[in-house]
KOLGUSE-290054 format. One record per atom (N, C-alpha, C): residue number from 1; chain; atom name; x, y, z. Coordinates in steps of 0.2 Angstrom, whole numbers, plus 5000, padded with zeros to 4 digits. Example, Ala and Ser with C-alpha at 12.3 -4.5 7.8 and 13.67 -1.06 7.14 Angstrom:
# residues 2
1  A  N  5066  4972  5039
1  A  CA  5062  4978  5039
1  A  C  5066  4984  5039
2  A  N  5064  4989  5035
2  A  CA  5068  4995  5036
2  A  C  5064  5000  5039
END
This chain:
# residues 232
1  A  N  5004  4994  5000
1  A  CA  5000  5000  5000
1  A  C  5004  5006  5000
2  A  N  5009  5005  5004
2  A  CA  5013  5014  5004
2  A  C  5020  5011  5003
3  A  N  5023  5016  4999
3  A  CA  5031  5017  4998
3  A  C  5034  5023  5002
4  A  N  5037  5022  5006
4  A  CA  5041  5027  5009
4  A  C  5048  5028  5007
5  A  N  5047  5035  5004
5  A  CA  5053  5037  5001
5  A  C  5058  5042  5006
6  A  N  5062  5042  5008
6  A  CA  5065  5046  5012
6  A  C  5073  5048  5008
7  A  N  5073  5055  5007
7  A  CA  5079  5058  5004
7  A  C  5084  5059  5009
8  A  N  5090  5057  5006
8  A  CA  5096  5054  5012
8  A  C  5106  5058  5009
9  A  N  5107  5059  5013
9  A  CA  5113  5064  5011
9  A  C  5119  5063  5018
10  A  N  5121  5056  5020
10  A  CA  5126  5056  5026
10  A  C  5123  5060  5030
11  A  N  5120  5053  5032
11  A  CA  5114  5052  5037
11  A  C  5115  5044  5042
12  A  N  5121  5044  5041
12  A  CA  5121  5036  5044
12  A  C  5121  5037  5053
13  A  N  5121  5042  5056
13  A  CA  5118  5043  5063
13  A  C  5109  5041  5064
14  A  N  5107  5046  5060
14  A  CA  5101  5045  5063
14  A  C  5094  5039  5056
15  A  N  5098  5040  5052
15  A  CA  5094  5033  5048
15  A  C  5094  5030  5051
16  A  N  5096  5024  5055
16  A  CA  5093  5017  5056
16  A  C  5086  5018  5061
17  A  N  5085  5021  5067
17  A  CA  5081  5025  5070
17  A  C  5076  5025  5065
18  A  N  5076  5030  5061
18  A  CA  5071  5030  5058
18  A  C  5066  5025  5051
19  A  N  5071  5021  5051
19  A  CA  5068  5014  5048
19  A  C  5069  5009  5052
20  A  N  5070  5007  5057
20  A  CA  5067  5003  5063
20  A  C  5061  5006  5064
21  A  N  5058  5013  5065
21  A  CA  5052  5012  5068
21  A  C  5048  5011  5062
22  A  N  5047  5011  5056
22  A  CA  5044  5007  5050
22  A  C  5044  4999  5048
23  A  N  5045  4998  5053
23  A  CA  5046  4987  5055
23  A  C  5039  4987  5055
24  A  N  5038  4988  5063
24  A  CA  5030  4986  5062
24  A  C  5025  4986  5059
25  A  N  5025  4992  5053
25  A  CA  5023  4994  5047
25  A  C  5021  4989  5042
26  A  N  5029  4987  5042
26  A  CA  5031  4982  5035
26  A  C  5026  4976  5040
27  A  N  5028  4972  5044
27  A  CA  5026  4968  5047
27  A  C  5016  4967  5045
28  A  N  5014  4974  5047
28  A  CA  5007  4974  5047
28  A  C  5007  4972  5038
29  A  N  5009  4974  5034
29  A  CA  5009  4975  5026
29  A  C  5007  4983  5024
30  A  N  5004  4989  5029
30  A  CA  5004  4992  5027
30  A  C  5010  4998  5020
31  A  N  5016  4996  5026
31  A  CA  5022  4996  5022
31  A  C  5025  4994  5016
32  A  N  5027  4992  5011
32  A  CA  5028  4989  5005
32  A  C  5032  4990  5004
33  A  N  5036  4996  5004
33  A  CA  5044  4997  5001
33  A  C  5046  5003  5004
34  A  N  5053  5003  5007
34  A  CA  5055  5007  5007
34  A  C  5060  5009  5001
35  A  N  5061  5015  4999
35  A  CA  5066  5019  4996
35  A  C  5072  5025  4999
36  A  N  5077  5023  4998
36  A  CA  5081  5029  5002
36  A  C  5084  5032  4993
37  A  N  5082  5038  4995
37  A  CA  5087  5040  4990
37  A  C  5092  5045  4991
38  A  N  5099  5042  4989
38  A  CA  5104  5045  4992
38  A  C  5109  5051  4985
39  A  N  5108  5055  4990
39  A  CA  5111  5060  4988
39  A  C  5120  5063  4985
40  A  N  5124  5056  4986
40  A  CA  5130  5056  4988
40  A  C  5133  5058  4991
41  A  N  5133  5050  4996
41  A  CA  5134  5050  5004
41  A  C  5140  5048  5004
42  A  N  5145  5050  5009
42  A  CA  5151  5049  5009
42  A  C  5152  5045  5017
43  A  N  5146  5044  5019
43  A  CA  5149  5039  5026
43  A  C  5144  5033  5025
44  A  N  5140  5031  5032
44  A  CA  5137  5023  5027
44  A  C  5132  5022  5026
45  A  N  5128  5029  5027
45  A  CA  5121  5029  5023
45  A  C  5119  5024  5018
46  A  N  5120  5022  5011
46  A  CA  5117  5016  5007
46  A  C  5121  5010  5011
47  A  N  5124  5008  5014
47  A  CA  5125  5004  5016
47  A  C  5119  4999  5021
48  A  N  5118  5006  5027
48  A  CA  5114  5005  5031
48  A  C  5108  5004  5028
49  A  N  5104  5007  5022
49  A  CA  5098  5006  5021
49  A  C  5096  5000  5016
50  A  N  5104  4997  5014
50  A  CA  5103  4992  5011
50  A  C  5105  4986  5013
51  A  N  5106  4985  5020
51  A  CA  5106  4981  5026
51  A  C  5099  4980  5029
52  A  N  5096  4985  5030
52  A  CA  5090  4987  5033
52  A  C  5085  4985  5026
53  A  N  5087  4982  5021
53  A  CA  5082  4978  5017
53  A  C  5078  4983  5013
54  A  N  5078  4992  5013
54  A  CA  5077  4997  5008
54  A  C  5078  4999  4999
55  A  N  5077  5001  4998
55  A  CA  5079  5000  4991
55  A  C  5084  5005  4989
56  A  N  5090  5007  4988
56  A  CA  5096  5012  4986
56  A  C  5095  5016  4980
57  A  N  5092  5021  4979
57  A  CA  5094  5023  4973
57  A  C  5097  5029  4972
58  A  N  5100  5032  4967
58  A  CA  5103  5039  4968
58  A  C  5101  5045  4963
59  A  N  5102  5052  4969
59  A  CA  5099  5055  4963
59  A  C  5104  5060  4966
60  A  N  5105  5069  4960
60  A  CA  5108  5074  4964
60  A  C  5105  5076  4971
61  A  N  5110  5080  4974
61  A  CA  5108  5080  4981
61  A  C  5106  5087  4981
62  A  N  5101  5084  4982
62  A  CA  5094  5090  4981
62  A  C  5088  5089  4981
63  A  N  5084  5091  4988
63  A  CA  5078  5088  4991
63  A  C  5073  5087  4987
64  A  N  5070  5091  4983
64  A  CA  5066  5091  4977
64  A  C  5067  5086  4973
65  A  N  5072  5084  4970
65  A  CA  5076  5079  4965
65  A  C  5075  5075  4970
66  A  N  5079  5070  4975
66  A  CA  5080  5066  4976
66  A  C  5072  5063  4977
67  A  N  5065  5069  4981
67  A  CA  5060  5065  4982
67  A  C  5057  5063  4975
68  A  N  5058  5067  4971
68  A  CA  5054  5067  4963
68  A  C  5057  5059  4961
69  A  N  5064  5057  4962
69  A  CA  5066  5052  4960
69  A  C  5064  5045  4964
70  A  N  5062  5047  4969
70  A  CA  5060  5042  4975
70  A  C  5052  5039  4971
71  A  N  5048  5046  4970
71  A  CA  5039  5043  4970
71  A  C  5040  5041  4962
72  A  N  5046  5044  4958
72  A  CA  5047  5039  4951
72  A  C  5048  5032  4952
73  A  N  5050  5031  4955
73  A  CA  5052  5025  4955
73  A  C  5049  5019  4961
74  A  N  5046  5022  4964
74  A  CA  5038  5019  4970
74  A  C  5033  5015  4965
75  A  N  5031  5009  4969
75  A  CA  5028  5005  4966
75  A  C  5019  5004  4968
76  A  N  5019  5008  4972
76  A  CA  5013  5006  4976
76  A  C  5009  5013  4975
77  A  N  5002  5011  4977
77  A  CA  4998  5018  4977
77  A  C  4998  5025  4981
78  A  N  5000  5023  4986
78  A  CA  5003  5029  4991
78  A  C  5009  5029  4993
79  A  N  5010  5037  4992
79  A  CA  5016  5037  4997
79  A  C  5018  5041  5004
80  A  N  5025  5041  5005
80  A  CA  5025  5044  5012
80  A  C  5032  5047  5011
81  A  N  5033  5054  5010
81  A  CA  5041  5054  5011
81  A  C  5040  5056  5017
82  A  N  5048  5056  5021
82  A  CA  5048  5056  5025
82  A  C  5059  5057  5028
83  A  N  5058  5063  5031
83  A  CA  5065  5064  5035
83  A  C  5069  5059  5034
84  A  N  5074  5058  5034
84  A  CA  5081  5055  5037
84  A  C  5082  5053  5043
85  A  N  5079  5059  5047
85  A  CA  5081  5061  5057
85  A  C  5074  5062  5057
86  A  N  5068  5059  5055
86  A  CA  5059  5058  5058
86  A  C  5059  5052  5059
87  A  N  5056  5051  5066
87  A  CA  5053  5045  5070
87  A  C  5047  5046  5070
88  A  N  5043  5041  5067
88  A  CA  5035  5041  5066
88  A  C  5033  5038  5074
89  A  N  5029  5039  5077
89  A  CA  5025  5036  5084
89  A  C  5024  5030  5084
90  A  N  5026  5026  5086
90  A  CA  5022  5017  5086
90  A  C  5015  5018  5087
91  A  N  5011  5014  5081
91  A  CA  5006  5013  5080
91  A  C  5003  5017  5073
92  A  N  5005  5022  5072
92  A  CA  5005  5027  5066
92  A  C  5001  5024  5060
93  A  N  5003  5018  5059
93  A  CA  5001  5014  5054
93  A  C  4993  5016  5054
94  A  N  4989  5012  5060
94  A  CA  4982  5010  5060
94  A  C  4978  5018  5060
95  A  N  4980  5023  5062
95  A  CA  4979  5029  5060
95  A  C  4979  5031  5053
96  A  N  4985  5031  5049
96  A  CA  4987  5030  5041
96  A  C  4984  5026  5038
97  A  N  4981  5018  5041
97  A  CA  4976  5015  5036
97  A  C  4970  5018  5035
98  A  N  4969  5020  5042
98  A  CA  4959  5024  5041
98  A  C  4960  5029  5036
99  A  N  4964  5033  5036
99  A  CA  4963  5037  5034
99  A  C  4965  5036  5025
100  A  N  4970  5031  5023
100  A  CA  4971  5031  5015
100  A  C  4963  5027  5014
101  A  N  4958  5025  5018
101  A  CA  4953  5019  5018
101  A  C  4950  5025  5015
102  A  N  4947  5028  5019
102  A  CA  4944  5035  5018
102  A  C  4943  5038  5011
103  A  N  4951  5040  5011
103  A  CA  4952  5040  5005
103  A  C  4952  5039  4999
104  A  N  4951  5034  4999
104  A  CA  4952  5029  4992
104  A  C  4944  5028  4992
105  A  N  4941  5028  4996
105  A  CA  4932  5029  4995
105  A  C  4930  5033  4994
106  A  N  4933  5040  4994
106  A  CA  4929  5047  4992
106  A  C  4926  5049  4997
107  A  N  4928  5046  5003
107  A  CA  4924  5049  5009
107  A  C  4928  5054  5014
108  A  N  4935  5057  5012
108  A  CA  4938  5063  5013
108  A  C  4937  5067  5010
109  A  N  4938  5074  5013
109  A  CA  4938  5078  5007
109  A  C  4948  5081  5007
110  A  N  4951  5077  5011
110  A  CA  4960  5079  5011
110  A  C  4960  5077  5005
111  A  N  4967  5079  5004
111  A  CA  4971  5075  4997
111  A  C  4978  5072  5001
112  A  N  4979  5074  5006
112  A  CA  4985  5072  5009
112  A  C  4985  5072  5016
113  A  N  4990  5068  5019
113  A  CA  4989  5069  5027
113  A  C  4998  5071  5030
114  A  N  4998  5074  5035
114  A  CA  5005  5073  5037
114  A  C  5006  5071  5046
115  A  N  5008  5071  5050
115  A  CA  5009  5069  5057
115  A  C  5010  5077  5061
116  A  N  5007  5075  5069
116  A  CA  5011  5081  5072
116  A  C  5017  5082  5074
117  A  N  5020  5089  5073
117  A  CA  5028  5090  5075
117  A  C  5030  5090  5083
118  A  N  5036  5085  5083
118  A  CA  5037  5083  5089
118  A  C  5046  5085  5090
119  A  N  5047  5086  5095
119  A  CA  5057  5085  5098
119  A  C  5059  5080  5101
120  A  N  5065  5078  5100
120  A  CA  5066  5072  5104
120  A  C  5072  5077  5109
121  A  N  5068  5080  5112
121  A  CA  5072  5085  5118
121  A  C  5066  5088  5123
122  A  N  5071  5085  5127
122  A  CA  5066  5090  5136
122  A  C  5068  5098  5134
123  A  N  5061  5101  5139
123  A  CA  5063  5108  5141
123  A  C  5057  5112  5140
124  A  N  5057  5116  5139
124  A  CA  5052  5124  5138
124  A  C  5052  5125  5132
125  A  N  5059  5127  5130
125  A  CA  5059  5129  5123
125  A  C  5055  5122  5116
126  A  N  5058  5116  5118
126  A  CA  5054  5112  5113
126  A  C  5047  5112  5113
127  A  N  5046  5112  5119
127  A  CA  5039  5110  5119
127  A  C  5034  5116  5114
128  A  N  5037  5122  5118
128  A  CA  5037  5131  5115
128  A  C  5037  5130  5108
129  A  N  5041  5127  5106
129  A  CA  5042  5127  5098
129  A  C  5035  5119  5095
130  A  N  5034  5117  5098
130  A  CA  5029  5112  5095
130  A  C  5024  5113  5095
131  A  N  5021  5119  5100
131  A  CA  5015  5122  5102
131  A  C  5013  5126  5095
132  A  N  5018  5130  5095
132  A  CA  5018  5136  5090
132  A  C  5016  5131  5085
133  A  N  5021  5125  5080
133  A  CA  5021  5123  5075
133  A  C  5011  5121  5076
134  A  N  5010  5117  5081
134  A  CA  5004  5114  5083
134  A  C  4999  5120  5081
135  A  N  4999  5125  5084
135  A  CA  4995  5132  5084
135  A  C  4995  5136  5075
136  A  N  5001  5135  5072
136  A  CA  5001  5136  5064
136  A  C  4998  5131  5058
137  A  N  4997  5125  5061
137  A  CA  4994  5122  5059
137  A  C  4985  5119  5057
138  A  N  4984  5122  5064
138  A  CA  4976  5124  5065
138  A  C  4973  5129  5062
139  A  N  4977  5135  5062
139  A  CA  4976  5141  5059
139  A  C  4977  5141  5052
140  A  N  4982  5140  5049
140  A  CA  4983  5140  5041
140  A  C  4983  5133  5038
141  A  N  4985  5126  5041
141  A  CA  4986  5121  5040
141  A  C  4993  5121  5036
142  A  N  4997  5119  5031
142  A  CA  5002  5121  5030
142  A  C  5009  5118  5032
143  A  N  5007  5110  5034
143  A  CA  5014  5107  5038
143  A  C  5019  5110  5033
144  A  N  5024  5107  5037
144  A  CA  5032  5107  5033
144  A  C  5035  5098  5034
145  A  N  5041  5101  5028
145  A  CA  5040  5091  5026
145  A  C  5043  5088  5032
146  A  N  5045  5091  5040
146  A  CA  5048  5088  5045
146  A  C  5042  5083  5049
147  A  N  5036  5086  5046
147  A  CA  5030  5082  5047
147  A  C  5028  5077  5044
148  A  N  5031  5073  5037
148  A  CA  5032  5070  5036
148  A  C  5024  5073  5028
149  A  N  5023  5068  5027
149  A  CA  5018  5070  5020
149  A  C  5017  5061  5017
150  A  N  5009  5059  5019
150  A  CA  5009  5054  5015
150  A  C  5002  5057  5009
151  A  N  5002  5053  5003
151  A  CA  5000  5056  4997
151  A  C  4998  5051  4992
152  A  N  4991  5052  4989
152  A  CA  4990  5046  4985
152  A  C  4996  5048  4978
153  A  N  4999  5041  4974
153  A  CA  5004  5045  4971
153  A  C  4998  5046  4963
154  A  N  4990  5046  4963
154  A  CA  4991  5047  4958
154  A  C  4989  5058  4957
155  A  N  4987  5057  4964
155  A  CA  4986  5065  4966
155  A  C  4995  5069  4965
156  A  N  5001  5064  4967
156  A  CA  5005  5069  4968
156  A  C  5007  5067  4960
157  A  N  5006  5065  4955
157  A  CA  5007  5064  4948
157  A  C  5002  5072  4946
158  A  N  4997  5072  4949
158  A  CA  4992  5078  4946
158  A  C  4994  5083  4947
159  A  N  4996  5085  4954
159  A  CA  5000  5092  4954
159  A  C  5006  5094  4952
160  A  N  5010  5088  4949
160  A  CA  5018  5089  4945
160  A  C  5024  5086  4950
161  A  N  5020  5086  4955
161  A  CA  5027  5082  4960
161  A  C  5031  5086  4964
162  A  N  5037  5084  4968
162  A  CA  5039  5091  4971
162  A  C  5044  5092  4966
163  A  N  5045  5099  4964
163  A  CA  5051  5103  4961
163  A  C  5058  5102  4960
164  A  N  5062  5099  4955
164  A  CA  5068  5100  4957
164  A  C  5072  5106  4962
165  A  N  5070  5108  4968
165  A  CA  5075  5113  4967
165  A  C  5079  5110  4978
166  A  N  5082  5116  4980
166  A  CA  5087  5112  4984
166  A  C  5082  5114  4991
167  A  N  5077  5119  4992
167  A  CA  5076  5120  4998
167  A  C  5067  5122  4999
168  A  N  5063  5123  5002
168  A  CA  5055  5125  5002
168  A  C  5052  5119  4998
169  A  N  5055  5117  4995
169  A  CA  5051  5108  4993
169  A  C  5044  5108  4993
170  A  N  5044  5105  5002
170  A  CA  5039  5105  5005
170  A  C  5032  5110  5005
171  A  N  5036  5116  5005
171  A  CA  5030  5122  5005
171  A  C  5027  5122  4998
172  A  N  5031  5122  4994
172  A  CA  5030  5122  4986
172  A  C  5025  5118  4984
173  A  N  5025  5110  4988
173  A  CA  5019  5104  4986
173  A  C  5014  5105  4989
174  A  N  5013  5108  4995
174  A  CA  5009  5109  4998
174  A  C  5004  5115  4997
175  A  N  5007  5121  4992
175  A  CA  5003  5126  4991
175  A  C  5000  5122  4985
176  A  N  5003  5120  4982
176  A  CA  5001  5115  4975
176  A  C  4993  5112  4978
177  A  N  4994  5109  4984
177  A  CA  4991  5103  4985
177  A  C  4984  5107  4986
178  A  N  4984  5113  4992
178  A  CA  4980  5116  4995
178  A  C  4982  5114  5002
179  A  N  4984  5120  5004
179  A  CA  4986  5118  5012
179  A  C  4979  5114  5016
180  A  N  4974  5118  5014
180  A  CA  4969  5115  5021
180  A  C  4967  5107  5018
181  A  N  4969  5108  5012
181  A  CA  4968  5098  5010
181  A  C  4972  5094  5014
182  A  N  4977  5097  5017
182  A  CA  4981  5092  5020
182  A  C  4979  5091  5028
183  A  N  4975  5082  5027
183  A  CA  4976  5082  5035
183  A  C  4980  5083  5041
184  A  N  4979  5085  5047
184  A  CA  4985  5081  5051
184  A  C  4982  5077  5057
185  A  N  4986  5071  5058
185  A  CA  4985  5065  5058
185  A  C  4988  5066  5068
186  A  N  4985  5062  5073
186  A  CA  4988  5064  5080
186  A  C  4994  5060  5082
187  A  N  4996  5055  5078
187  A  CA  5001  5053  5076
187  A  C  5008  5058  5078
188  A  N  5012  5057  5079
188  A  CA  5018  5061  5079
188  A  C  5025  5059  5075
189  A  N  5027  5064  5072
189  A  CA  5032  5064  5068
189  A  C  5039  5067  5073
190  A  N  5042  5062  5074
190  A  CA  5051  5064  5080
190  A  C  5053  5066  5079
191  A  N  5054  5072  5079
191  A  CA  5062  5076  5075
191  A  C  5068  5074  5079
192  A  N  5073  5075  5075
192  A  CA  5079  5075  5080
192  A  C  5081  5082  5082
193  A  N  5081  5083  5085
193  A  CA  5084  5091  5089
193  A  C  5091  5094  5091
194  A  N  5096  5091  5087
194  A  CA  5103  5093  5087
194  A  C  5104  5100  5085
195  A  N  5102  5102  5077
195  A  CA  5101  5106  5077
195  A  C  5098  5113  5081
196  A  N  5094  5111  5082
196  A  CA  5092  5119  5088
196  A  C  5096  5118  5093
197  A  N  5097  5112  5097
197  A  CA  5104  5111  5104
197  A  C  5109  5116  5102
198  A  N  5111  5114  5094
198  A  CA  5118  5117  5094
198  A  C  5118  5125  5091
199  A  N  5113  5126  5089
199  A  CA  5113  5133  5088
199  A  C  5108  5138  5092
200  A  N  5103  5137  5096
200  A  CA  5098  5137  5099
200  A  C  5092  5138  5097
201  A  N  5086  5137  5100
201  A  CA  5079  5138  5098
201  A  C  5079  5145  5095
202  A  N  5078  5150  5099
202  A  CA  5077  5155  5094
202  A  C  5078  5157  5090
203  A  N  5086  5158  5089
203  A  CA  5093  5157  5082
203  A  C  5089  5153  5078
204  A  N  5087  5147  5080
204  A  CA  5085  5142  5073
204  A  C  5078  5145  5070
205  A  N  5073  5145  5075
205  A  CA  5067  5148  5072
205  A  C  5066  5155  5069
206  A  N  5072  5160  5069
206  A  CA  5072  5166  5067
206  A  C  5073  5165  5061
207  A  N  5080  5161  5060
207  A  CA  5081  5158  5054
207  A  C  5075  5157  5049
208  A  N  5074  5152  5053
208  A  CA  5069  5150  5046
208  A  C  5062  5152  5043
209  A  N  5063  5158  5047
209  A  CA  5057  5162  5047
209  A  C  5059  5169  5041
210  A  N  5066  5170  5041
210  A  CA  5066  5173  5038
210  A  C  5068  5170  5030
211  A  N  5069  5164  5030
211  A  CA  5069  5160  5026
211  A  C  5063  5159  5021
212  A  N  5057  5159  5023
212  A  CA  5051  5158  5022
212  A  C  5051  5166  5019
213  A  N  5052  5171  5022
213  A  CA  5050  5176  5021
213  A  C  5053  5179  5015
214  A  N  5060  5176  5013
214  A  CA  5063  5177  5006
214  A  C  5060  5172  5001
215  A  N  5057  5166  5004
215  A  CA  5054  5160  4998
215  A  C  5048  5165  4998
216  A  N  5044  5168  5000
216  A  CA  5038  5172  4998
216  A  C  5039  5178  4995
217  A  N  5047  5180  4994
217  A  CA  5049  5186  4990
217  A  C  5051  5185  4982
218  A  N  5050  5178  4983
218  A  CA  5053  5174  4975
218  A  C  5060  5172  4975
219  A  N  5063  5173  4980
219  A  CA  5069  5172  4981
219  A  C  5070  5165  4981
220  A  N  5074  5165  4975
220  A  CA  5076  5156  4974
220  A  C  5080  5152  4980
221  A  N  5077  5148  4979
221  A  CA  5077  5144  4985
221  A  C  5084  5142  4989
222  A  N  5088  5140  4983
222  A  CA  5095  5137  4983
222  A  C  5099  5143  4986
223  A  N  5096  5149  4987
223  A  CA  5100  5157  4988
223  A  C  5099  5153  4996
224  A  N  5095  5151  4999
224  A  CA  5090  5151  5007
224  A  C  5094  5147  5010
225  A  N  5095  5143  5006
225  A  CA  5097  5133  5011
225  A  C  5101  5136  5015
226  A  N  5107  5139  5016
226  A  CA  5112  5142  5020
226  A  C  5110  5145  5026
227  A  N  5105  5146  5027
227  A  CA  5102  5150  5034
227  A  C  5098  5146  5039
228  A  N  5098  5140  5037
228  A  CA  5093  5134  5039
228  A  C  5098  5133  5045
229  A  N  5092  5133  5052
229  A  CA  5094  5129  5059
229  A  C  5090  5126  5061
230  A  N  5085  5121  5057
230  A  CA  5080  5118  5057
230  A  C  5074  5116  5051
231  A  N  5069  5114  5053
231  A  CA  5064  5114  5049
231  A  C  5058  5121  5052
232  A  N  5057  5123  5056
232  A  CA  5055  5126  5059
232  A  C  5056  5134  5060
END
């Protein structure tokens, strides 16, 4: 039923993590294929994903590309891309079957679903920042791809697919799709939190704020990816 594609660039810390919690997935059959598409990696990224039983394929290193070459090459009806460094919730599955069931019967009106944003860090500040993401998503809808995004692929064939380009990817497909068409699922998508540790919450989300604020200026996007201390 689902292919999960995840775009991968030396990533051998936190990949295995995030394809172990997609076991019991594959176990249920929800799961069907994994895809990592590797951007060339210089540590053991394909290695690790084609130990872990994934499928390797390679594309330029660049978010856009590598997902475009990922749902190219997906064999099944839906998809999922998904982070590197995202931890889906145990149980996520039985959530994600009602909802593609739904789906496939005409009985949503979403085109797309994504998970709640989550840290895998204690404190004020994380939570602070999950709140927010939680409270902009209510409001505008609007995830971002650290949310993960699953997608019938013939709907992401309709809107053109994500963009080859290196950075906003995610926003890009999303405005395509219609933000309020995408559900979000109570499920939770883990981020890793290294990034914001090592530069701080603020720092990161000022960043990317201003980030966003140049991808709505038309500013190309590959000018942006330098500024990035998160997804958020």
């Amino acid at each position: 039923m689902i292919s999960v594609i995840i775009p991968a660039t030396n990533v051998e810390e936190s990949l295995p993590a995030t394809l172990t919690a997609l076991v019991p997935a594959a176990l249920e059959g929800v799961v069907r294929e994994v895809i990592v598409v590797d951007g060339g990696s210089s540590d053991r990224t394909r290695e690790i994903a084609d130990h872990a039983g994934a499928e390797v394929i390679a594309a330029p290193a660049n978010r856009g590309a590598q997902m475009r070459a990922g749902a190219a090459a997906a064999r099944h009806p839906w998809l999922l891309f998904l982070n590197a460094d995202t931890i889906l919730d145990g149980g996520w599955e039985r959530e994600a079957d009602h909802f593609m069931e739904r789906v496939d019967r005409g009985a949503s009106r979403h085109a797309a679903a994504a998970f709640r944003f989550a840290l895998d860090d204690d404190g004020f500040a994380p939570r602070a920042l999950e709140t927010l993401v939680s409270l902009r998503c209510r409001l505008f809808g609007a995830p971002y791809g650290d949310q993960g995004l699953l997608i019938p692929k013939r709907r992401y064939d309709e809107v053109g697919g994500h963009r080859p380009v290196a950075w906003m990817e995610d926003i890009d497909l999303v405005r395509r799709l219609g933000a309020r068409r995408v559900k979000l699922l109570k499920a939770r998508a883990i981020n890793n939190a290294a990034g914001y540790r090592r530069g701080g919450y603020l720092r990161g989300v000022l960043a990317n704020q201003l980030q966003r604020l140049l991808y709505a200026l038309h500013l190309a996007p590959a000018r942006t990816a330098s500024l990035s201390g998160g997804e958020h």
